[in-house]
C-alpha positions in Angstrom: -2.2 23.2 -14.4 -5.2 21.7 -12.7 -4.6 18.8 -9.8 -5.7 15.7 -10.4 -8.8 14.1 -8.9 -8.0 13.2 -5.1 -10.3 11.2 -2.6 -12.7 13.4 -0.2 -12.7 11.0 2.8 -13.3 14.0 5.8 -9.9 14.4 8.0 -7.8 11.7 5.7 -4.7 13.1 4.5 -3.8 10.9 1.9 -1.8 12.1 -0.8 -2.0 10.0 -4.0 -4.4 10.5 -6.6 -8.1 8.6 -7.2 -8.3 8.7 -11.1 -8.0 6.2 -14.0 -4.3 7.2 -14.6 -3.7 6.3 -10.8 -5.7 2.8 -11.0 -3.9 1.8 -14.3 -0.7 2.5 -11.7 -1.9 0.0 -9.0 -2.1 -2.2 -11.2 0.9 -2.2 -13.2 2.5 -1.8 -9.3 1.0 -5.0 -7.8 2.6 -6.7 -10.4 5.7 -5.0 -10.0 5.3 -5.9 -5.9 4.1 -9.8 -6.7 6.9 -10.4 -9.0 9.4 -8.7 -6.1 7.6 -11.3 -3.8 8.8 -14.1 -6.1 5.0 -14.2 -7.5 3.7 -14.5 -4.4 0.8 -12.8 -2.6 1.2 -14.0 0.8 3.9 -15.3 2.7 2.4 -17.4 5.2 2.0 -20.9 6.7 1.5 -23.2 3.3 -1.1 -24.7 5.5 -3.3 -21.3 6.2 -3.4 -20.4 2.7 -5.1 -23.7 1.8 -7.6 -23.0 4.4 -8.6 -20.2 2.8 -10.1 -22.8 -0.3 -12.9 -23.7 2.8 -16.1 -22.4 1.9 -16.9 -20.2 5.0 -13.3 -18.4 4.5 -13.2 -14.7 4.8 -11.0 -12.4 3.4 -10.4 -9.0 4.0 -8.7 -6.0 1.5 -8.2 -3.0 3.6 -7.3 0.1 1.4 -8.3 -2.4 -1.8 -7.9 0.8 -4.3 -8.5 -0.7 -7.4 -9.3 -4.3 -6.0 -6.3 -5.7 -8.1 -5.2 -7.6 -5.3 -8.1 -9.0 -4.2 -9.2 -10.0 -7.9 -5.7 -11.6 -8.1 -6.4 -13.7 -5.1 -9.7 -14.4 -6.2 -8.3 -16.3 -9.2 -6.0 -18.7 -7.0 -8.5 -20.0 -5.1 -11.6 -22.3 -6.1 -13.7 -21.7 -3.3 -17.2 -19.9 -2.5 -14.8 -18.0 0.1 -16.2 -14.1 0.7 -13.8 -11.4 -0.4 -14.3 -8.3 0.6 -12.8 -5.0 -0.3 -12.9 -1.6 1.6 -11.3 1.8 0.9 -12.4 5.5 1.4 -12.7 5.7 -2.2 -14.8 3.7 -4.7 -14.0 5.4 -8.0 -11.7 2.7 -8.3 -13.8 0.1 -7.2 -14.5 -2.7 -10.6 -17.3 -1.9 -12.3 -18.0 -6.2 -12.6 -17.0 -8.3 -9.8 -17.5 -12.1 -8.8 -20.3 -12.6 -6.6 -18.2 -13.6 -3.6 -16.6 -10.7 -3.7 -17.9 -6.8 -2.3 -17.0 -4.0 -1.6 -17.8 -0.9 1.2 -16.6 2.7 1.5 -14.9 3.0 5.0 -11.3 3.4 6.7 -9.2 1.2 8.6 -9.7 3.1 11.6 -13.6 2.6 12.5 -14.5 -1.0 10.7 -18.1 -2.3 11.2 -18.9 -3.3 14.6 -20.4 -6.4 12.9 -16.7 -7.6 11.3 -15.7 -8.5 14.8 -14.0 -12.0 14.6 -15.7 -12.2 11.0 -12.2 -12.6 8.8 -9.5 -15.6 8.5 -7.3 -12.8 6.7 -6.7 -9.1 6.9 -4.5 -8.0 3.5 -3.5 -3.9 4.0 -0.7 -2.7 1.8 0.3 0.6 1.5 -1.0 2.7 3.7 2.5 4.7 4.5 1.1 7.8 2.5 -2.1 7.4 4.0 -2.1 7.4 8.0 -0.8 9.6 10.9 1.7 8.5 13.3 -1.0 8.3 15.9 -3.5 6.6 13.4 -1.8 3.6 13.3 -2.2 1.9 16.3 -5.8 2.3 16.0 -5.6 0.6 12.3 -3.8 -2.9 13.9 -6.1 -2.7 16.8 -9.2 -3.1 14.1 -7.1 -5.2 11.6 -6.9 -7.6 15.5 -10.4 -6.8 16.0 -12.1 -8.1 12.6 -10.0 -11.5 12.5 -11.3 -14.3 13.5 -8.8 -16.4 16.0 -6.1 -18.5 14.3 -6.3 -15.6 11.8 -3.4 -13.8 10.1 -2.7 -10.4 9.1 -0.2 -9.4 6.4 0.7 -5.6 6.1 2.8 -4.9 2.6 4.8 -1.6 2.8 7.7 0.3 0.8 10.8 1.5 2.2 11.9 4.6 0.6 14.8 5.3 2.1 17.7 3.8 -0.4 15.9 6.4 -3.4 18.6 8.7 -3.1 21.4 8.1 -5.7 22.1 12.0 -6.8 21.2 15.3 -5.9 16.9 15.2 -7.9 16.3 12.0 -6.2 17.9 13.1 -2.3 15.8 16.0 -3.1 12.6 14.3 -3.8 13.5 12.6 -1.1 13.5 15.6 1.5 10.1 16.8 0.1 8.9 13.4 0.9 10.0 13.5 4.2 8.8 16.9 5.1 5.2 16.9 3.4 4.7 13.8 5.5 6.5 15.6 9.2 3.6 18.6 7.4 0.7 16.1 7.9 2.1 14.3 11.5 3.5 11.4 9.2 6.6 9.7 9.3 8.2 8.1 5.9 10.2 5.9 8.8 7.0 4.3 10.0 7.9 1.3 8.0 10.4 0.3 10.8 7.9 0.4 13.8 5.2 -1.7 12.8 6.8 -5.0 13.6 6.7 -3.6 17.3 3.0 -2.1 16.6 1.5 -5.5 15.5 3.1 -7.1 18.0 1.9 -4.6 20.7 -1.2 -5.2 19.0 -2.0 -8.8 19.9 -0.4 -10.6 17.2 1.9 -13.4 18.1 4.2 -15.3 15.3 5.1 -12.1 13.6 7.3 -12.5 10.7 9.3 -9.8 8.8 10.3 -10.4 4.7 12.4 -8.1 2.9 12.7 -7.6 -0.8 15.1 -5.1 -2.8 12.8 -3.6 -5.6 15.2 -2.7 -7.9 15.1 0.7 -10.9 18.1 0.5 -12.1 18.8 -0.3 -16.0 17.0 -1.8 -19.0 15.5 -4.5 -17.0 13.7 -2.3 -14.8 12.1 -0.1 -17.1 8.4 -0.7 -16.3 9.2 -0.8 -12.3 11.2 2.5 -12.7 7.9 4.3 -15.0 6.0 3.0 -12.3 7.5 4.0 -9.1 8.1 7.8 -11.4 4.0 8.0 -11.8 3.9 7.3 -8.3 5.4 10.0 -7.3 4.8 12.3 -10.2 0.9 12.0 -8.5 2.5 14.1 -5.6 3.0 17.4 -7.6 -0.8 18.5 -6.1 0.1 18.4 -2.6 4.0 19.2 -2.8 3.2 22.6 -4.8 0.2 23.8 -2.9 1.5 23.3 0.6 5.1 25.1 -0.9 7.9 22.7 -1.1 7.8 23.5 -4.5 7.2 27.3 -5.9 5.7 25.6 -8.8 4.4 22.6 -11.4 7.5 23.5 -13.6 9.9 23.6 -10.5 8.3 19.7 -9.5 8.5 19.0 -13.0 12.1 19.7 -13.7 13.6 17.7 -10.5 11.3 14.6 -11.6 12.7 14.7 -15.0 16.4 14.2 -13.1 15.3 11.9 -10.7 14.1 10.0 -14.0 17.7 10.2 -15.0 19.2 9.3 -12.2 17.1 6.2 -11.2 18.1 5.0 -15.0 21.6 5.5 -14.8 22.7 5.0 -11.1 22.5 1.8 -9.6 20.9 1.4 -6.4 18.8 -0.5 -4.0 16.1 2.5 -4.4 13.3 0.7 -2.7 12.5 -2.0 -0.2 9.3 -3.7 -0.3 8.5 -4.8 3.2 5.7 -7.6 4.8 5.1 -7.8 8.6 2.6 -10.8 9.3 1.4 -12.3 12.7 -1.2 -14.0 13.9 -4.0 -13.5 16.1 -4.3 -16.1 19.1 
């Protein structure tokens, strides 16, 4: 069976898909993540976020994908503010688009020199399956770089961790965990970037956590989602030989299925790590 389309960014190692199938995904996932976040998409200062309604308010999407965050935001605020979105991909970019918001082709790790103190607000959310170890000091130095002073950073990432509920998902589990040791990635690094952002710059970081739960008829959607989420890794688990085949992949995701339905569980944790730039 062929792989599905994947992004072509030279040296990036992400893993996840860049096709329709993967953007209908991201957004079916943001919606999973906002309503996890109580329908919120920041947790900041109540005063911050209504400074971003100023006029000359800048806002920056870093790994935007599909832009569904962004165009979410967009339609809470009534400002002229600029939103900009940037990912080493645009296949998924919106074909129609406000005209205060844009969108560039780049990584975190070598923004524009001309962003320099440009942005009130850098937004980067999941990024876990997309940087190395080492890479990610380099990403919060630019996030600190690109914001303007008094500006705030948010970083939205998933905790993977509590998954395991039977034998399929503790085995999806190890795969996970290996392909990303395979590519000098940790599926941990969730737990160091409080220290990173701090080390970073940032001062007034924050830390939220949020169970986002699979378990049961409620969680039908969330559970379909998080399985196509994974399900998008057969590519890169079978050709680097964690699995021996498609069929092999195909048979522990169809028990992991069963397991997340039937066993309750935390299963995921959705963490937020914010600070502010002095």
């Amino acid at each position: 069976m062929a792989d599905r389309s994947r992004q072509a960014w030279q040296n990036s190692t992400y893993f996840l898909p860049c096709d329709n199938e993967e953007s209908h995904r991201l957004t079916l996932q943001h919606e999973f993540i906002t309503q996890t976040l109580s329908g919120s998409l920041l947790l900041l200062p109540e005063s911050f976020i209504s400074s971003l309604n100023d006029e000359d308010a800048k806002v920056l999407d870093v790994g935007t994908g599909n832009a569904v965050w962004l165009s979410d935001f967009h339609s809470t605020i009534s400002s002229t503010a600029q939103l900009v979105g940037i990912d080493i991909e645009n296949r998924m970019y919106p074909a129609k688009y406000p005209p205060q918001m844009s969108f560039e082709v780049g990584s975190v790790l070598a923004l524009p020199p001309s962003w320099s103190d440009n942005f009130n607000l850098v937004y980067q959310r999941l990024l876990l399956a997309g940087l190395k170890v080492s890479e990610w000091p380099t990403a919060i130095s630019e996030d600190f770089r690109v914001l303007k002073s008094g500006g705030y950073v948010q970083l939205v990432e998933v905790d993977l961790r509590n998954m395991a509920v039977g034998p399929n998902s503790a085995r999806l589990l190890e795969t996970l965990t290996k392909l990303f040791a395979m590519n000098n990635m940790d599926l941990n690094q969730a737990d160091r970037l409080p220290s990173l952002v701090r080390d970073g710059g940032f001062v007034d970081v924050q830390v939220h956590k949020k169970e986002w739960r699979l378990h049961g008829e409620s969680n039908v959607l969330s559970r379909e989602n998080a399985l196509r989420g994974h399900r998008g890794l057969k590519g890169p688990v079978v050709k680097c030989g964690l699995f021996s085949s498609d069929a092999e992949f195909d048979d522990m995701m169809a028990g992991v299925e069963i397991e997340w339905e039937s066993i309750p569980g935390k299963a995921l944790t959705i963490r937020v790590i914010t600070g502010r730039k002095p």
